[in-house]
C-alpha positions in Angstrom: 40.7 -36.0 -87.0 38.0 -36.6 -84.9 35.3 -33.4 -84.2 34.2 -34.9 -81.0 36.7 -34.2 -77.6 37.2 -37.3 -75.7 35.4 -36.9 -73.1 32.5 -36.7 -75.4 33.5 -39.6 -77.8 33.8 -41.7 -74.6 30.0 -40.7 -73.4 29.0 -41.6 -76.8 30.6 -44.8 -76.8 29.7 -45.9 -73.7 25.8 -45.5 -74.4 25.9 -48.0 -76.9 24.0 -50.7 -75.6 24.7 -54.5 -76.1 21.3 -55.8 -75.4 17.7 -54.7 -76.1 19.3 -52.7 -79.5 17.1 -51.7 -82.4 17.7 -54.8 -85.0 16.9 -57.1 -82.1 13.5 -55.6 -81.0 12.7 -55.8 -84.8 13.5 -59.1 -84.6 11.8 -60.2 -81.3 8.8 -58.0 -82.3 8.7 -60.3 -85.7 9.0 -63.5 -84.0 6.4 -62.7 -81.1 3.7 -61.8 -83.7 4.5 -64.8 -86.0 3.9 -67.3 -82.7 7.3 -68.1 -82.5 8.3 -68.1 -78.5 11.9 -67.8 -77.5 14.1 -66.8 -74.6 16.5 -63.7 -74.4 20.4 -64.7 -73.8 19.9 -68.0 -72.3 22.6 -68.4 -69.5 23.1 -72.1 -70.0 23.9 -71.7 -73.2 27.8 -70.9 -74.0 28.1 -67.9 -76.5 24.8 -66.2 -74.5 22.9 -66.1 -77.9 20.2 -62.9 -78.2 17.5 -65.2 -79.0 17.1 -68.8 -78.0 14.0 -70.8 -79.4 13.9 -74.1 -77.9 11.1 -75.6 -79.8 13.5 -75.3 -82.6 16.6 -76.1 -81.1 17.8 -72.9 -82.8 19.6 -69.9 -81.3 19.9 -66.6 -83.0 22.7 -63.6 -83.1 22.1 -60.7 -84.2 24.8 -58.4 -85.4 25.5 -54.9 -85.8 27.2 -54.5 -89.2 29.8 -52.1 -87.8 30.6 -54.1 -84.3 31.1 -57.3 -86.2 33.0 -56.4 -89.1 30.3 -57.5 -91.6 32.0 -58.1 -94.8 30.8 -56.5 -98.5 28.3 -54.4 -96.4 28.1 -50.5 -96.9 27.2 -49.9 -93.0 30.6 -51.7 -93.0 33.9 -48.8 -92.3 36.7 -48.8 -90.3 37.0 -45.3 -88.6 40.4 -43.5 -89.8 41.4 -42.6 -86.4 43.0 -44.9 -84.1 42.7 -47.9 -87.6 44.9 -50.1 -85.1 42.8 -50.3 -82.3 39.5 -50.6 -84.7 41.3 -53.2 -86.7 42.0 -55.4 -83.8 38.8 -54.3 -82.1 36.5 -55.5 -84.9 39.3 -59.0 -85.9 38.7 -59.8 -82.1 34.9 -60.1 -82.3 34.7 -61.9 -85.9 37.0 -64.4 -83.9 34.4 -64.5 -80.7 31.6 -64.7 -82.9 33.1 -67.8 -84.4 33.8 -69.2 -81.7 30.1 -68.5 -79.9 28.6 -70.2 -82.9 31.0 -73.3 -82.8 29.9 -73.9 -79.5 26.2 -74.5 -79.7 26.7 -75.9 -83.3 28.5 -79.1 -81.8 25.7 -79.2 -78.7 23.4 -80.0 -81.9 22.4 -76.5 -82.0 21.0 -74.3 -85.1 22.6 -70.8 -85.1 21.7 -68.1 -87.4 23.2 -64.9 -87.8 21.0 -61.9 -88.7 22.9 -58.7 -89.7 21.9 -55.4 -89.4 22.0 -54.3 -92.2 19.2 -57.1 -93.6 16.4 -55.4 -91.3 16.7 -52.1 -93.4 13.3 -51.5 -94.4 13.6 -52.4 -98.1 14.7 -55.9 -97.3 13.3 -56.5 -93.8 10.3 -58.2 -94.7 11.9 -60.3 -96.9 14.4 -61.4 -94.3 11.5 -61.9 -91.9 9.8 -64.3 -93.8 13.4 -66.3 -94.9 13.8 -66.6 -90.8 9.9 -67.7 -90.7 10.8 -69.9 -93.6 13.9 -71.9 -92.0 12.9 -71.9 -88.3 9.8 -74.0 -90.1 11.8 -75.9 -91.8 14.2 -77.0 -89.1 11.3 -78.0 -86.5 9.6 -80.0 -89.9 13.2 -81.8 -90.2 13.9 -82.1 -86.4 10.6 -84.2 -86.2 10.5 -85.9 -89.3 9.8 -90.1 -89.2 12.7 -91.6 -90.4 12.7 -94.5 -91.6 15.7 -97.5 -92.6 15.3 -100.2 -95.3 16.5 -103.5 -94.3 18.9 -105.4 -96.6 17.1 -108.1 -98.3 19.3 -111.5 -96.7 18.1 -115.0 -95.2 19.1 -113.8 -91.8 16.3 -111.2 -91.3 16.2 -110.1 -87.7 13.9 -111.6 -85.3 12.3 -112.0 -82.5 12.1 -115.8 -81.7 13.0 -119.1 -83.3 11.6 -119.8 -86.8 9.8 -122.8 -86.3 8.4 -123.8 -82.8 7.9 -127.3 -82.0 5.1 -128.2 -79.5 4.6 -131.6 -78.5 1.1 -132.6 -77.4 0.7 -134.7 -74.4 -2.0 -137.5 -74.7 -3.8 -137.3 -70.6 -5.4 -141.2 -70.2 -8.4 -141.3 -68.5 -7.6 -142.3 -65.8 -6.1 -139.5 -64.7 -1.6 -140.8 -65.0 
């Protein structure tokens, strides 16, 4: 049974914000001191991402535990009132967020998921510095020289005949 009325229940529900929330200030605030400069739901971008860092080609979600039915997590409950509506509810967004990850993912995008529940204090900093860590590691592999051996064969690829013939032209003096 529930202990709020409705008409309370629904004020509290409706102040639940979808941007600007806690875990994503935490993260911004992270990623603004480390130099890392990014964009807030990019409109271009299907899926509107929270956080989109161009430099790194990388867009960012982050989830509230309870919202997107995180898994194995103990923020992680379905209410028992109304379980139908919840249940659907939550199976809805996993699908969405699926979906708004495919999406950037095949425009060559990198899209990371942060969850709520790894910004708790115990294990935020670690989480910080495993975001610091791969948004590193992508711009490193994004711009890395790559380079292609050539088969070893006769018929190496160039750029003008092998051997160039040039026949010398004898002038008399008298000038024919």
């Amino acid at each position: 049974m529930d202990k709020l009325s409705k008409e309370q229940r629904h004020r509290c529900m409706s102040a639940i914000k979808g941007r600007n929330t806690k875990p994503e200030l935490l993260v911004r605030k992270f990623l603004f001191s480390r130099g890392f400069r990014y964009r807030l739901n990019h409109p271009r971008l299907p899926g509107h991402p929270d956080l989109v860092l161009r430099k790194y080609r990388t867009v960012i979600f982050v989830n509230g535990c309870f919202w997107h039915g995180h898994d194995n997590c103990r923020y992680f409950r379905l209410p028992k009132t109304n379980i139908d509506f919840w249940s659907n509810k939550i199976k809805r967004n996993k699908e969405l967020d699926k979906k708004e990850q495919y999406q950037p993912a095949t425009m060559g995008w990198h899209c990371i998921t942060i969850w709520e529940c790894q910004l708790k204090p115990k294990v935020r900093m670690q989480t910080f510095e495993a975001l610091a860590y791969t948004l590193n590691h992508i711009f490193l592999e994004d711009r890395k020289i790559r380079t292609y051996e050539l088969q070893d064969t006769n018929d190496a690829l160039m750029a003008a005949e092998p051997e160039a013939v040039y026949e010398r032209k004898i002038k008399s003096k008298s000038g024919r």
